[in-house]
N, C-alpha and C positions, 0 to 999 in steps of 0.2 A: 762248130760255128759259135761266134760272138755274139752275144745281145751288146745293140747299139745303149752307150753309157757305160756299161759293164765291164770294157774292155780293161783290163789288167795289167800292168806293164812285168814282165816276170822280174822275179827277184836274185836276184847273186847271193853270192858268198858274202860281196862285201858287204853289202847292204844289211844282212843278217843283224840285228839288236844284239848284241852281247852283254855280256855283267858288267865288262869297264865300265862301259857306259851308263848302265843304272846306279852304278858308285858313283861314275860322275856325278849325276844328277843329287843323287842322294847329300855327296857333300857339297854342293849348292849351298841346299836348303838350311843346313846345323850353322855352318856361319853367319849368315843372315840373322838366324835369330839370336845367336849369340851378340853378332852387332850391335841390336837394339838394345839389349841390356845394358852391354857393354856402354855404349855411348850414352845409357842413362845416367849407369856407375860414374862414367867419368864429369858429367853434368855436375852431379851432387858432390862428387870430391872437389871441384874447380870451386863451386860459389855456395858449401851448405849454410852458408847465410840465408838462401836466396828461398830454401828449403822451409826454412825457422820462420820466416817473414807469411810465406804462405799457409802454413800451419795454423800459426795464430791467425793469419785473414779470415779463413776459411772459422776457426772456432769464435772469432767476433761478428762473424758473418751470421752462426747459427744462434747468438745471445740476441744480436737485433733483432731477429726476426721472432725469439719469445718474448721481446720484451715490446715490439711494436704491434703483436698479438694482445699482448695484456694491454695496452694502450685503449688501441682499437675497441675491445670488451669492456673496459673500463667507460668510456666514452658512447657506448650504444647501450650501456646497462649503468652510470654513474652510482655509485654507493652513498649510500643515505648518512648524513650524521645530524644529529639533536643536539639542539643548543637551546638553553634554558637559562633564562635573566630575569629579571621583574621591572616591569613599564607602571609607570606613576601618568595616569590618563587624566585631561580633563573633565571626560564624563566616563560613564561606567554603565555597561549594558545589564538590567537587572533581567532576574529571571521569567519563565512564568512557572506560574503556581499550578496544579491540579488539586482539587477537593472531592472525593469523594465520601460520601456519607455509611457509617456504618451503624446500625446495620443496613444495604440497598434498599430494601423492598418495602412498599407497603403490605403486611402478611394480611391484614384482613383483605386487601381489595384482592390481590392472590387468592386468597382461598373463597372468595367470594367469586372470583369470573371464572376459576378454573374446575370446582366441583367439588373440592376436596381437598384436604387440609395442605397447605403450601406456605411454608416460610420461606421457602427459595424455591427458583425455577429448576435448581440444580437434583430436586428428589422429583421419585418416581411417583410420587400421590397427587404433583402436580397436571400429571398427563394421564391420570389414567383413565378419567372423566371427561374432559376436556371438551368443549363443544366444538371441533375443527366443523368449519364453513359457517357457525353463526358466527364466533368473537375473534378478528385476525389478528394475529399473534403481534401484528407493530401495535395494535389499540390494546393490549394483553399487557405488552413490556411497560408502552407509553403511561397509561392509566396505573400500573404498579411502580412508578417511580416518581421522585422530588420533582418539582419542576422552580426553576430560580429564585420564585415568590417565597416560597419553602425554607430555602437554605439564605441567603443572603437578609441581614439586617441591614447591614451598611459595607460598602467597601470603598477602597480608593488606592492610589497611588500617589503619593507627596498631596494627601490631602482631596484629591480631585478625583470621584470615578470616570469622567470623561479622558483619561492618561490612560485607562483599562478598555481593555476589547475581552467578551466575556465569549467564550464558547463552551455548548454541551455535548458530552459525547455518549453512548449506552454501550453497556457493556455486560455481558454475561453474570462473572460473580460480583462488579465492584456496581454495577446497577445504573444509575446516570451519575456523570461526573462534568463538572465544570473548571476547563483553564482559562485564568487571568492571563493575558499577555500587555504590556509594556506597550504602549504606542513610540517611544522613545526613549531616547539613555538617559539615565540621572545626572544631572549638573552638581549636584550637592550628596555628602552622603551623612545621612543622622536617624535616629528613629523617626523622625515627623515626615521625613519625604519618602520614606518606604512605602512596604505596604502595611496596610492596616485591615482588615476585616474583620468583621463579628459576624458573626452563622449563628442559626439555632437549629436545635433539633426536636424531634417527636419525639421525648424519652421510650427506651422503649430495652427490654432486657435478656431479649433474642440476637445474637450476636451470628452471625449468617456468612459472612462470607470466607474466602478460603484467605484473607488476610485477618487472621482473628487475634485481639488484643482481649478480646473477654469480657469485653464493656460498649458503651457507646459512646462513640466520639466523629472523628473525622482522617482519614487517611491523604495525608499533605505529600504532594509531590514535586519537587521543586528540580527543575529541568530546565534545558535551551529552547527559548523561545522560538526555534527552528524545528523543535521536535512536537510531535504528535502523541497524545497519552496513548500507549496500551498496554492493556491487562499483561499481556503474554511479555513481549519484550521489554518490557520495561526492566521486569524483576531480570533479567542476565544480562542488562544493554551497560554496564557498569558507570553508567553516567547520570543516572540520577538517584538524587538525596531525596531518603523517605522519615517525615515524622508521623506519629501518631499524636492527635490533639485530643483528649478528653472533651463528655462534657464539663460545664462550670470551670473550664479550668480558663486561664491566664498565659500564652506564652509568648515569648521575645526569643527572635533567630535571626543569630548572624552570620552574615554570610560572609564568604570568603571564594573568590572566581579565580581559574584556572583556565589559561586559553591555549587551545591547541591546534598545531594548522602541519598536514600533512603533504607528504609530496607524492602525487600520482606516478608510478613505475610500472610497468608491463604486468611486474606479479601481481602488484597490486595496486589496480587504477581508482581514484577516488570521486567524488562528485561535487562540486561547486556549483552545481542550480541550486538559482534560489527559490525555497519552497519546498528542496527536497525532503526527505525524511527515511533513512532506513528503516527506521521502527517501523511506519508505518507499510512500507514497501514489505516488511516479512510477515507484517501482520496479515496481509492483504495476499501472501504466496499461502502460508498455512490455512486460511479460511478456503481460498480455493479448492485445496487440497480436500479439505474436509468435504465441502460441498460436494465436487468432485465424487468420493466415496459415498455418502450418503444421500447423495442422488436430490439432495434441498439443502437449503440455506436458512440461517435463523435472522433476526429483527436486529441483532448487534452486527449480524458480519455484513458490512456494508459497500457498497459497489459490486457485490455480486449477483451475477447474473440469472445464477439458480434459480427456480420456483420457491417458495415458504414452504414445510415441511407439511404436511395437511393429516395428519397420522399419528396415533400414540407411537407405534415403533420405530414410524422412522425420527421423529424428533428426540424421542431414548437413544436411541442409536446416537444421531448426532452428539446429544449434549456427554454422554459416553465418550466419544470419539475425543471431545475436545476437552473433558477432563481430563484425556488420558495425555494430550498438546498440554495443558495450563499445566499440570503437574509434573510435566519433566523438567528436567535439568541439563536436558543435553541442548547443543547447537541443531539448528533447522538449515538444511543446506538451500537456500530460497535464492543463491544470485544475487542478491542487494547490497549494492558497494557501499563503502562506509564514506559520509561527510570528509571532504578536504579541511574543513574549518569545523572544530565543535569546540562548548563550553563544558566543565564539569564545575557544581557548585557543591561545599564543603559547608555546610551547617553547622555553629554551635550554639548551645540551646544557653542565652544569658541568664534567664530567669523562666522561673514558671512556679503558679501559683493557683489559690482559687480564686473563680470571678464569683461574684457576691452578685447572683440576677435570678429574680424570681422565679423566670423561666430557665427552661433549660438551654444557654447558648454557651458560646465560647470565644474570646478575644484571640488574635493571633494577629504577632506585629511580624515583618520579616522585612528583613536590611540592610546596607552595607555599614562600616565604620571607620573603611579607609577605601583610597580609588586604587590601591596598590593591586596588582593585577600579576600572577606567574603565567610566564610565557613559555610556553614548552612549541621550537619548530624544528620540522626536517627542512636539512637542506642538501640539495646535492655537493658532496662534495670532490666533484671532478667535471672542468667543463673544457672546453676547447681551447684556452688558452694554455689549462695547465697540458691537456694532449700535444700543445705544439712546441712548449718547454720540454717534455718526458721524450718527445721526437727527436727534437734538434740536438737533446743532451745525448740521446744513446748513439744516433747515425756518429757525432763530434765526438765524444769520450772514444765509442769502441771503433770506428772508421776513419774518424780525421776528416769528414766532410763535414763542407758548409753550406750558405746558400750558393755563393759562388760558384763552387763546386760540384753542386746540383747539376748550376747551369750549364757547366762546361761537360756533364754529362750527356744532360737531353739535348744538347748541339751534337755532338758525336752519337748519339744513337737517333738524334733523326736524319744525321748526314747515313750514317749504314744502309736505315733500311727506308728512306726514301732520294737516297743520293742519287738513284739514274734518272729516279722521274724529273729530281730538279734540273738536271742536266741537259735530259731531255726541252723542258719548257724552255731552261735560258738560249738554249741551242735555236728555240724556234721564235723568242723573241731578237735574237740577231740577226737571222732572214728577215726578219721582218721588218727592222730598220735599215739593215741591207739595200732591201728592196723599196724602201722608202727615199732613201740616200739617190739612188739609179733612178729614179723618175725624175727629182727636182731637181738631179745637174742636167739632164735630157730637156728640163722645159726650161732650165736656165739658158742652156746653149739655142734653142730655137729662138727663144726672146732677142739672143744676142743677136742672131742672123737676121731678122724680121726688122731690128734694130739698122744694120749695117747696108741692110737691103734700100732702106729707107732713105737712109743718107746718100750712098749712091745715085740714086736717084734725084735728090733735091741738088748735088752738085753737078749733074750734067742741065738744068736748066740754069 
């Protein structure tokens, strides 16, 4: 018996597959592909122009595409170029000045609050006595240093100290210092409208700090009235000009400005707040740090948060830690982006003499002699219009399109790939007036019948 499905129908002789037949089959298949060859071969023999033409498309095809690469990059990353001229200005922004006095301290009141012999805060004899919890270290630093009565005889700006804004600042080895700042730009430029100051000093033949000249005098720092004195950055910030003033001496400094205005880039973004100050921004990362480590804070490092040090070893510690910051020479990696806009001022020393003054003071003129100004700026030099030039030159040169061209493109690829939907929509707005068409001949012909109804009527009375 048969399973239902299964059923078989038997097979003959004839029926039987043979070898003819898988030769057939077999030479089916070899012509076929020999065909397509063939009818390639015979394509390129007929038109190998047609050959040469695509060749070259396809190799112009792969330059635009590195060259609208480099575009592209060029255009999201623009490269920088400096261009440097000299501007003859009406007015001219003068500097401001820092003073500090050398040597910082007073040694007697130091070794008088501290215990023990102290000509700086920076030796070990200063703290070894020390009274932490009766004398606090801000009334310590304060009480051992100048205060403006001290250092200033006379000062001004073109004659006037009301043109001057005076601020003090304390500082570990340079002790208190005071910058002059400019309330405004100079109209005129000659020795009389500059600045002019006289300082005097407490002679004295202890030479103390870690800027040592060997003598007593004054450490002048002449910098952009946008910047902040400090000890640390100053010395590696390559922007500001340092003299040394004796006492009794005499000196006349001319100056010479350089202005320079940067372009903010990804690698490296700049800051145009006004008020900013990278100095001070690093000053302000490495005191942290210190703090941080030594678990206090000292009376110069200032806005932090820390406690005062209360302790001979941890205040050693400290001031340890941060001789070992003053004394380096390397960069401090602190995050503080650099000014979009700074000045750099170039000093030459016209004259210098002695001052003939009973006491021990010192004159110091500082000033322009021309408003002539170097301009040193980046500027991008790649922007969207030349991208649209470098575009339209490569697509034309190596393709032969235009805008024209363009457009007769993106009409053919938006007919491609949305040709049925338009098709579709025109399709259903011609039903639609279709069927708009079908209604108003329908209420036109009832009008007419209602019409005709009408009249029929008025002629049977």
């Amino acid at each position: 018996m048969t399973e239902i499905g299964n059923h078989q129908r038997p097979t003959t002789n004839d029926q039987q597959p043979t070898n003819s037949a898988i030769d057939t089959s077999l030479e089916f298949h070899f012509p076929h592909d020999m065909g397509y060859w063939s009818e390639t071969r015979a394509w390129l023999l007929r038109d190998p122009a047609k050959l040469i033409r695509y060749l070259v498309l396809f190799a112009c095809s792969i330059v635009v595409i590195v060259q609208l690469y480099e575009c592209f990059a060029k255009l999201y990353d623009p490269p920088i170029s400096t261009h440097s001229y000299y501007n003859l200005n009406d007015t001219i922004e003068m500097p401001a000045i820092t003073l500090c006095r050398e040597p910082p301290y007073r040694e007697e009141v130091l070794t008088n609050l501290s215990g023990g012999y102290c000509p700086h805060p920076k030796y070990a004899t200063c703290w070894m006595n020390y009274p932490f919890g009766e004398i606090s270290l801000d009334e310590f630093f304060e009480n051992a240093t100048h205060d403006i009565s001290d250092t200033f005889i006379l000062y001004g700006l073109n004659g006037d100290k009301d043109n001057l804004e005076i601020e003090s600042s304390l500082h570990f080895y340079m002790g208190r210092c005071y910058t002059l700042r400019p309330k405004a730009p100079a109209k005129r430029v000659s020795k009389a409208v500059g600045y002019s100051l006289m300082v005097e000093h407490a002679r004295s033949t202890t030479s103390t700090s870690d800027v040592d000249i060997g003598g007593s005098g004054w450490h002048v720092f002449i910098h952009d009235k946008r910047e902040n004195f400090t000890e640390i950055n100053m010395k590696g910030s390559g922007r500001v000009e340092y003299v040394f003033v004796n006492v009794n001496e005499e000196i006349e400094i001319k100056l010479q400005s350089q202005y320079f205005s940067n372009v903010q880039t990804r690698e490296e973004p700049c800051s145009s707040e006004e008020g900013y100050s990278d100095l001070k921004c690093g000053d302000h990362c490495i005191w942290q740090d210190l703090a941080d480590e030594s678990k206090c804070s000292g009376p110069w490092m200032h806005e932090i948060v820390n406690e005062p040090c209360n302790d001979t070893l941890s205040m050693r510690n400290l001031i340890a830690d941060y001789k070992e910051v003053y004394e380096n020479e390397n960069d401090f990696d602190c995050d503080c982006i650099q000014p979009c806009q700074s000045r750099i001022y170039t000093t030459f020393i016209q004259s210098r003499k002695a001052f003939s003054q009973p006491e021990p003071r010192s004159l110091i003129y500082i000033y322009y002699t021309t408003k002539l100004i170097s301009m040193i700026e980046e500027r991008p030099s790649y922007d969207t219009t030349q991208f649209i030039a470098d575009v339209g030159g490569s697509l034309g040169f190596l393709l032969g399109l235009s805008v024209l061209g363009l457009i007769g493109i993106l009409e053919h690829m938006t007919l491609f790939f949305c040709g049925g939907f338009i098709k579709r929509m025109q399709q259903k707005e011609k039903s639609k007036l279709g069927e708009t068409s079908e209604d108003g001949q329908s209420q036109s012909s009832d009008e007419t019948i209602d019409v005709s109804t009408v009249y029929k009527k008025k002629s049977k009375y």
